[in-house]
C-alpha positions in Angstrom: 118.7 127.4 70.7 121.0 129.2 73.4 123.5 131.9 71.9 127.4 130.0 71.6 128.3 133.1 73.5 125.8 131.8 76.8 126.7 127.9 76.0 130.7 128.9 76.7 129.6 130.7 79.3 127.6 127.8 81.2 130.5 125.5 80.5 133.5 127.7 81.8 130.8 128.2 84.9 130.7 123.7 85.2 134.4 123.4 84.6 135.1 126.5 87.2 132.5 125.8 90.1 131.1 122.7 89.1 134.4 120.6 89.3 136.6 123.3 89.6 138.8 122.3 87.4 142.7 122.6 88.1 145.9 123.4 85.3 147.5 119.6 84.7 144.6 117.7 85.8 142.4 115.7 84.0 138.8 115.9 83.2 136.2 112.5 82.1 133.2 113.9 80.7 130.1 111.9 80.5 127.4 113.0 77.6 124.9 111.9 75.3 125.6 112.6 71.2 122.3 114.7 71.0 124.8 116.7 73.3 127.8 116.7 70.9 128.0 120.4 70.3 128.0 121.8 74.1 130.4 118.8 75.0 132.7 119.6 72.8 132.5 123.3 73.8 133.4 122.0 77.3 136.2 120.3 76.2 137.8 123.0 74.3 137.1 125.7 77.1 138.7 122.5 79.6 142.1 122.6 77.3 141.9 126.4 77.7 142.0 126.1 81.4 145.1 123.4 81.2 143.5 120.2 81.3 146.4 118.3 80.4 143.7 115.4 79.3 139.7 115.4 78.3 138.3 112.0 77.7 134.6 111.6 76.7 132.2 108.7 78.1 129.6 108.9 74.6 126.2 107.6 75.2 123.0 107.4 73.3 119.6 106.6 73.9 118.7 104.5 70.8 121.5 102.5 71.3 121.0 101.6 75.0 116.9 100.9 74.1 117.7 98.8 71.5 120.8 97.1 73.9 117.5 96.5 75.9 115.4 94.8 73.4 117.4 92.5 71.5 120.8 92.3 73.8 120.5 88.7 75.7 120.3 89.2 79.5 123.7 88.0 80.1 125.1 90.7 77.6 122.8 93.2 80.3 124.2 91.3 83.7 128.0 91.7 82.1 129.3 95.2 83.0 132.8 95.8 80.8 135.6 95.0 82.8 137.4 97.8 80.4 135.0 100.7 81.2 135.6 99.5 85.1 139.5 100.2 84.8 139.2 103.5 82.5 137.1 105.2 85.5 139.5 103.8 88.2 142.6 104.9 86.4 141.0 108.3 85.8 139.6 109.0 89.8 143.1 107.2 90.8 144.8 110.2 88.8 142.6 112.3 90.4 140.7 113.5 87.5 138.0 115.8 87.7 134.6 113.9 86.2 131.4 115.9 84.9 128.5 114.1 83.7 125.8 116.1 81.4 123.0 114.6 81.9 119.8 114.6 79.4 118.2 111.1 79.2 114.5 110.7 78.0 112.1 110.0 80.8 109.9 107.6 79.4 113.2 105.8 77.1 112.5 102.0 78.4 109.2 102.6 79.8 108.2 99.3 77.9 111.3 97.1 79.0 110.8 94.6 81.8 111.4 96.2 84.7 113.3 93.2 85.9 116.1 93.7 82.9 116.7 97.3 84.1 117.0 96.3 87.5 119.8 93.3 86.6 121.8 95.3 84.4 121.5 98.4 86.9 122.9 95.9 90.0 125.5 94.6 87.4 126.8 98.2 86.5 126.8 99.5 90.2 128.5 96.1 91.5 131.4 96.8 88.9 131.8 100.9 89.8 131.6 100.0 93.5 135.7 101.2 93.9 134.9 104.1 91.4 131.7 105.5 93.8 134.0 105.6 97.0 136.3 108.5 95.2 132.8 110.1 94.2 131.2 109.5 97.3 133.2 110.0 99.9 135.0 113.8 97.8 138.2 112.2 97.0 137.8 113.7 93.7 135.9 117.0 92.4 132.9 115.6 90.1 129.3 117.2 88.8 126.9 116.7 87.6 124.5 119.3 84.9 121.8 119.0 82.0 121.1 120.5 79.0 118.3 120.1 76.7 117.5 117.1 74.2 114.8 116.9 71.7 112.8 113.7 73.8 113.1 115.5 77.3 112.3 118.8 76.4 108.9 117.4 74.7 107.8 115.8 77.6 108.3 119.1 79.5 107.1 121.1 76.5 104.1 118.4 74.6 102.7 120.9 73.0 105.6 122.2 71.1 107.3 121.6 68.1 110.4 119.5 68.9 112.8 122.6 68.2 110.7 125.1 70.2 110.5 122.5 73.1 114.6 122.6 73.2 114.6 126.7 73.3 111.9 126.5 75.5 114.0 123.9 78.1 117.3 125.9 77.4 115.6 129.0 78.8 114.6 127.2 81.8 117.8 125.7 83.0 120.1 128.8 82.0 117.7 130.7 84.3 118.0 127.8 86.9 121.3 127.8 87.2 122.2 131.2 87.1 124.0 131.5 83.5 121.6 134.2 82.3 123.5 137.1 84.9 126.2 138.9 84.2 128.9 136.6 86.2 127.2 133.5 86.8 130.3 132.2 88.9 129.6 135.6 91.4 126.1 134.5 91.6 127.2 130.8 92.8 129.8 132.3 95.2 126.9 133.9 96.9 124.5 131.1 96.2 127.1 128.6 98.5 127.5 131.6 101.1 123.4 131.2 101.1 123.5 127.4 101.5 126.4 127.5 103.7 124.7 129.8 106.4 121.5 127.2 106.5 123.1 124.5 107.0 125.5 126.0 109.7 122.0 127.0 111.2 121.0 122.9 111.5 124.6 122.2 112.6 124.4 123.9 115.6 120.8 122.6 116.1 121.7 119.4 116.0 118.8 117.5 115.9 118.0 114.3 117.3 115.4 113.7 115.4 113.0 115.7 112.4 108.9 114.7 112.1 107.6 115.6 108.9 104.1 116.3 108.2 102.0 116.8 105.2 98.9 115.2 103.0 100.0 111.2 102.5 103.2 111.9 104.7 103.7 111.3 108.3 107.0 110.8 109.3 109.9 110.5 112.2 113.0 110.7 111.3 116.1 109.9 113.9 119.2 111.3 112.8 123.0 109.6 113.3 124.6 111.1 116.4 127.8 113.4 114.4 125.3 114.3 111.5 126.4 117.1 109.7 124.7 118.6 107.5 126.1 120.0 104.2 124.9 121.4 100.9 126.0 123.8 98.1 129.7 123.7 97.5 131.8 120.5 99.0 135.6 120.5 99.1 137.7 117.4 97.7 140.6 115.5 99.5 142.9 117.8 98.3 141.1 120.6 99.6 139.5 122.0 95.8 136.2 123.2 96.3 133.3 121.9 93.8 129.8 122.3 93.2 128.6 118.1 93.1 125.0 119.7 91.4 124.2 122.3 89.4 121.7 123.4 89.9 121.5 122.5 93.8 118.9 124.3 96.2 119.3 121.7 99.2 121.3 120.8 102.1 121.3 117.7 103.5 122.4 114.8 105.8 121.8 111.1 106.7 118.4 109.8 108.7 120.0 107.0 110.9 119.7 103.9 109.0 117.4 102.0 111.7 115.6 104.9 112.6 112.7 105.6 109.9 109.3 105.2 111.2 106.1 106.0 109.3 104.8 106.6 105.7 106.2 109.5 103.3 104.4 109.6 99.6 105.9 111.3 96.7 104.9 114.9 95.3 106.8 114.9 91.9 107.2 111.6 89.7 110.6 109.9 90.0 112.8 109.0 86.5 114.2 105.6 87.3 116.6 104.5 84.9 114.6 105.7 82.0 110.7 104.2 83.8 108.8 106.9 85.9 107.3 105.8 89.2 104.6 108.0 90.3 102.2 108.6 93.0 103.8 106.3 95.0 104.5 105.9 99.2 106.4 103.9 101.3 105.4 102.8 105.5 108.9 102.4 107.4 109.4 100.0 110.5 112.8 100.5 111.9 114.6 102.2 108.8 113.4 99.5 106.5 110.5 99.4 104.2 107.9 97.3 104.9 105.0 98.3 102.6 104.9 100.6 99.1 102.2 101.0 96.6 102.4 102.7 93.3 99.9 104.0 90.3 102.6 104.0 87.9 105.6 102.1 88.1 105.5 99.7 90.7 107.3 96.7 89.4 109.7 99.8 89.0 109.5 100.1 92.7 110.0 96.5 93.7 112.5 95.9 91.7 114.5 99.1 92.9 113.4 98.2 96.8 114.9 95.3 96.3 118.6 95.8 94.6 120.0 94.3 98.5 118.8 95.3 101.8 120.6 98.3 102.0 118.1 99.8 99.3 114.9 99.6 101.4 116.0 102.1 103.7 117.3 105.6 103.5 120.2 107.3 102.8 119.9 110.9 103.2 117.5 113.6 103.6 117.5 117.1 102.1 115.6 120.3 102.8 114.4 122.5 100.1 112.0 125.3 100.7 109.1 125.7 98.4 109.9 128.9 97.2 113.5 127.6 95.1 113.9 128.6 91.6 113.3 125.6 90.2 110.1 124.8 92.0 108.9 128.8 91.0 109.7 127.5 87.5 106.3 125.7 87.6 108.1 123.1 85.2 107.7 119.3 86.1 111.4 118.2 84.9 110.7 114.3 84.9 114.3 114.6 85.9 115.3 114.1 89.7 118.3 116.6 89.3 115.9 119.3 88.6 113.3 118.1 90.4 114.6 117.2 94.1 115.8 120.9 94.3 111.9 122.0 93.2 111.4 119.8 96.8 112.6 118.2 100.0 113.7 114.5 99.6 115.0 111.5 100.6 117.3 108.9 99.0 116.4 105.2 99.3 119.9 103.4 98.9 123.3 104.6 100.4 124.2 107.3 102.4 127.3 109.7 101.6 129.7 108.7 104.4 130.7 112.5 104.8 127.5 113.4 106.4 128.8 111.5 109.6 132.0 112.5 111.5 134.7 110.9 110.7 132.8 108.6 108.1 135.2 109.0 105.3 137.7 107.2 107.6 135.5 104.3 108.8 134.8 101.0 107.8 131.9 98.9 106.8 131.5 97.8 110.4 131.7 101.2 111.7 129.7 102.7 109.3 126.5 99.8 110.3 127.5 101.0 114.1 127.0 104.6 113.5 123.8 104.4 111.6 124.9 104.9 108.0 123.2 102.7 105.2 125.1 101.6 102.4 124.1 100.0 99.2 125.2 99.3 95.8 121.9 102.1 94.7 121.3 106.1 96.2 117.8 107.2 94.1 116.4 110.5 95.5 112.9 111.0 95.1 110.6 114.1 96.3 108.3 114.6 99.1 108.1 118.0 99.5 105.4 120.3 98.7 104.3 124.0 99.9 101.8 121.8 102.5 104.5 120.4 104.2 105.6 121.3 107.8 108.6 119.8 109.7 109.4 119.8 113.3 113.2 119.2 115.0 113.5 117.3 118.1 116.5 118.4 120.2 117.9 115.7 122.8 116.1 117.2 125.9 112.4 115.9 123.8 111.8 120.1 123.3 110.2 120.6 119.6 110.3 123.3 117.3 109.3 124.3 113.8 111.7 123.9 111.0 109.8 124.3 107.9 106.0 125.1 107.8 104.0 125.4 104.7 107.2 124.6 102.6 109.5 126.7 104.1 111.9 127.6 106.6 109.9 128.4 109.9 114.1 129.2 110.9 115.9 131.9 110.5 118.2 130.6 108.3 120.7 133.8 108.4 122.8 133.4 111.1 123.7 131.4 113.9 
């Protein structure tokens, strides 16, 4: 186990760049009770910093398993009305809302896929108004891990449950930057990093990206107004926030009817507690017309299908090869570690802010200008360090944007 001294230190680093936490506002945490300890060292370090409120969102995994197995399906399709309003009331107060994530990988790995896919359509039907303030920055929100004894021993299987946990603490305090002197420095120049390549694409503006690698090959049209973004994101009210922690990306929107080709996965993708793996999808149009799994496809089909939004994509990030996490050499069965190991995509729908004026538009305009919606947004990893990507500007000329992994651009400067 991590020093108290380095725990307080990674949460004044989430509650200061992660959600940036302001005196008088609020804060909603969401946590597991394996995760009691740090929370509650994040809630007393939030009072410090004059939260005038810290409300706690407890989960645990035995108790949503056993919900699973012996809960009727109508108890599973029946998202609390309650827990609806108590986020609405918080994001309409314009709380600040960090989720510390550390579910087991393989936790309903023998529950009908079909269950997990009602209850998951249920739950993201009901948090529909609650995903708009999330999704579109009205508030500041994050999201960070730390280690349980079930994750960290299917990262670690040869350790003892106790050593796993050290082990997977030492990992992510590397990953995200907790184990230098001032972590929060490090992220300031981490964003000014992130910000520069993604300035770099900006002015690029691509009409279009082909991707390239063993079991991928891809074209990719992108929305006209893309913008691309990544590290740090600022809120409505102008606070700026760090959505992931750790976060190697940036990334935009493909156009929603513009995806043609097959992409196949390099890492294995944790889907609501069932791991699909070695899977690939063939795109006609934007939409998915064929997939094929070795583990998890029921997973798959069930996910494709949530409602038509969720068979085509909703953004695509670049991350070069070379990332801490992906140096690591760790397989994190856990996508917010792993999509910034690797360039992805995200089935489902797209963050409206990655078009021009998209915060502003409505459904229509949103359909008009290429941006998919859905009630899902999964990420899942394609990249590898065989992967090459090409950018095609609108007079048809072609250059390299990543080769072997990583950037072929010099990312530096405009």
């Amino acid at each position: 186990m991590v020093s108290q001294q380095i725990q307080e230190k990674y949460a004044e680093l989430a509650l200061r760049t992660g959600v940036n936490l302001q005196k008088g506002q609020a804060l909603m945490i969401n946590s597991s009770l394996e995760g009691a300890d740090f929370t509650k060292i994040v809630a007393k370090k939030a009072y410090e910093l004059g939260a005038k409120d810290v409300h706690i969102n407890w989960g645990d995994d035995d108790l949503t398993l056993w919900k699973y197995q012996y809960a009727p399906d109508e108890v599973l399709e029946d998202f609390p009305e309650w827990r609806v309003k108590l986020h609405d009331m918080y994001a309409e107060d314009g709380a600040a809302v960090l989720s510390i994530r550390s579910t087991n990988p393989d936790l309903l790995k023998d529950i009908d896929p079909t269950k997990v896919a009602k209850a998951n359509k249920a739950a993201a039907l009901a948090m529909t108004n609650f995903r708009k303030y999330t999704m579109n920055d009205k508030i500041t929100w994050s999201i960070i891990s730390i280690p349980t004894g079930d994750w960290a021993q299917k990262i670690f299987p040869d350790k003892s449950r106790e050593d796993a946990i050290a082990s997977l603490w030492e990992a992510i305090i590397k990953i995200v930057r907790v184990d230098q002197e001032n972590p929060i420095k490090a992220w300031d120049e981490h964003n000014e990093t992130l910000k520069a390549a993604r300035e770099v694409l900006n002015e690029k503006n691509y009409k279009k990206l082909v991707f390239k690698a063993p079991g991928t090959d891809l074209e990719m049209e992108l929305p006209e107004g893309h913008i691309w973004k990544g590290g740090s994101a600022v809120s409505e009210k102008g606070i700026t926030f760090n959505p992931n922690m750790p976060t190697e990306e940036v990334f935009s929107m493909p156009h929603k009817y513009g995806v043609n080709g097959t992409v196949s996965s390099t890492k294995p993708l944790n889907y609501g507690g069932s791991l699909i793996d070695n899977f690939s999808l063939t795109f006609k149009d934007g939409k998915v017309v064929d997939f094929k799994a070795e583990q998890g496809e029921d997973t798959l089909k069930h996910l494709l299908e949530t409602d038509e939004g969720a068979s085509r994509l909703g953004e695509i990030a670049l991350v070069p090869h070379e990332s801490p996490v992906s140096q690591s050499g760790l397989l994190f069965y856990n996508t917010l570690f792993d999509e910034n190991a690797s360039c992805h995509v995200a089935l489902g729908k797209a963050y409206p802010t990655n078009v021009e004026g998209g915060s502003a538009m409505n459904d229509e305009e949103l359909d008009k200008a290429g941006v998919n919606d859905s009630l899902t947004h999964v990420d899942f990893m394609f990249g590898s360090e065989k992967l090459d990507i090409d950018g095609v500007k609108a007079d048809g000329t072609t250059e390299a944007v990543f080769r072997n992994g990583t950037w072929a651009l010099d990312m530096t400067s405009k």
